[in-house]
N, C-alpha and C positions, 0 to 999 in steps of 0.2 A: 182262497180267502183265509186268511189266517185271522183265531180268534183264540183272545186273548181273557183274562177274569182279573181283576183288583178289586178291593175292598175301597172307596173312598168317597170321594166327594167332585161329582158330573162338572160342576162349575168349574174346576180346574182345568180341566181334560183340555190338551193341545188338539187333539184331532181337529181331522177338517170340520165336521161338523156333530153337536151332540144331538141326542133325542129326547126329549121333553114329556114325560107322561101330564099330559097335559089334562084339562077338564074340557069340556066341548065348548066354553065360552072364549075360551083361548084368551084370557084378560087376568091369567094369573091366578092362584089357588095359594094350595097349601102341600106341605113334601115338598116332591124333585120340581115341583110346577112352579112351587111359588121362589124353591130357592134360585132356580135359574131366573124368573122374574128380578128377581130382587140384584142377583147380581149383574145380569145382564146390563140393569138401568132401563130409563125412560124408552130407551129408541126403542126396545122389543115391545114392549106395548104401547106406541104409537103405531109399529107396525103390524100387531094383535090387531089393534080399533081401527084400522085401514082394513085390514082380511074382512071382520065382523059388519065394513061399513059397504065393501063392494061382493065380492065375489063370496063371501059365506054369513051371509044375515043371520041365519037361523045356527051358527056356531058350526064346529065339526064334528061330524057323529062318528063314534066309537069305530075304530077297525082301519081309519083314516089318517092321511099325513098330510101336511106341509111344510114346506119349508119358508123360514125368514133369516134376517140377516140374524146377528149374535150381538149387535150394541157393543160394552163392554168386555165380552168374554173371552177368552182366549181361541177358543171357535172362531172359525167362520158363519156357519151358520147355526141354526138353531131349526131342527124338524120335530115339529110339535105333532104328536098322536094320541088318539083319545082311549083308553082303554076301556074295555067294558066292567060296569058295574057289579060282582057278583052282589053285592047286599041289596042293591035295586033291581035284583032278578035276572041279570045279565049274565048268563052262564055259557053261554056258545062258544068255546075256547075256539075255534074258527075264526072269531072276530078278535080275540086275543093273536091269533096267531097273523090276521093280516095285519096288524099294528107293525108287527118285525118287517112283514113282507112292503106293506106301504111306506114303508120307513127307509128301508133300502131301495125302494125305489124312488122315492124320492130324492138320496142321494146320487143315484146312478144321474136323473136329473142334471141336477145344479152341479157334480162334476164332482161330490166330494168323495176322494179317493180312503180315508179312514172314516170311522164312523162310531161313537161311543153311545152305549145304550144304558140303562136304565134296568132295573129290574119291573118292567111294562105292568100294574096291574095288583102287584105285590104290596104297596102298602095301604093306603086307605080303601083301596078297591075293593079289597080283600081278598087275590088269588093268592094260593097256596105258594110262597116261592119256587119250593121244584115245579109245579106245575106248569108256572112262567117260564123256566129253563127248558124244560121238554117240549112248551109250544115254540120258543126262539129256537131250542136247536131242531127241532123240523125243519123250520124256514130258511137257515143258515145252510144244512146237509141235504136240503132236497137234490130230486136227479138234477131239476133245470137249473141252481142256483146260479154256479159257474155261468152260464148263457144268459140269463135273465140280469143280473148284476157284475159284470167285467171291470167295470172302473173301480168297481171295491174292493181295494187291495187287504185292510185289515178290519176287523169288528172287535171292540174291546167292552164288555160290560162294566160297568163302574157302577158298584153293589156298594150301597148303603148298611153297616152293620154286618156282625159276623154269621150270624143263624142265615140271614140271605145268601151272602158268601159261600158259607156252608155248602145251602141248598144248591146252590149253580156248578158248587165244585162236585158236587154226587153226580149232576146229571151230565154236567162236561167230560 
């Protein structure tokens, strides 16, 4: 799996599918949650309040993924994950770290062969950026990765700002 680091903006991203640090209501926020909301358009949150209205009532909890279509975006999909809260006590980088892991497999899933990420966690959440980078690159260089995700030919982060950047290019 080849992975890649830019500094930019998730909503452009061609890949098959982006990932959404989303809030657990899945109905859109603020950040990379709200900015993909907003560009995505209506159909992603039609298809949010269909998730919220059958199979996940009570929202998505932290460490979890799904996927929906991408509405407007250059994406095909869009895998929404919820990251854990450090300011609301949420410290288990475990659950930071299956955000990456439910995330790819999510993609492995619905078939999407590239996959663009997010800095999971890093900004209103409040994790440390390298911290973020050292829990993603666990999950990307684990033994089983290769076996566990095959159809994921590339993983690109698309980092918001240069101090994040930064922090991902130390730990990459």
């Amino acid at each position: 799996m080849d992975i890649t680091l830019r500094t930019g903006d998730i909503t452009t991203s061609t890949a098959d599918a982006i990932v959404n640090a989303a809030n657990s209501s899945l109905l859109g926020g603020g950040g990379v949650d709200g900015a993909i909301h907003r560009a995505a358009g209506p159909e992603l949150l039609a298809e949010c309040q269909e998730l919220r209205a059958t199979t996940h009532p009570d929202g998505l909890p932290p460490g979890r993924a799904i996927a929906t279509g991408a509405g407007a975006l250059p994406a095909r999909w869009v895998i929404h994950t919820v990251g854990p809260n450090r300011h609301a006590g949420q410290t288990d980088v475990a659950v930071l770290e299956s955000c990456f892991a439910t995330a790819l497999d999510e993609a492995e899933r619905i078939g999407a062969r590239t996959l663009a990420f997010p800095a999971i966690g890093a900004g209103v959440y409040g994790w440390d950026a390298a911290e973020v980078a050292r829990a993603a690159l666990r999950v990307l260089t684990d033994a089983g990765a290769a076996e566990r995700w095959p159809g994921v030919g590339s993983v690109e982060f698309v980092l918001f700002g240069d101090a994040v950047a930064d922090a991902f290019a130390a730990v990459f």
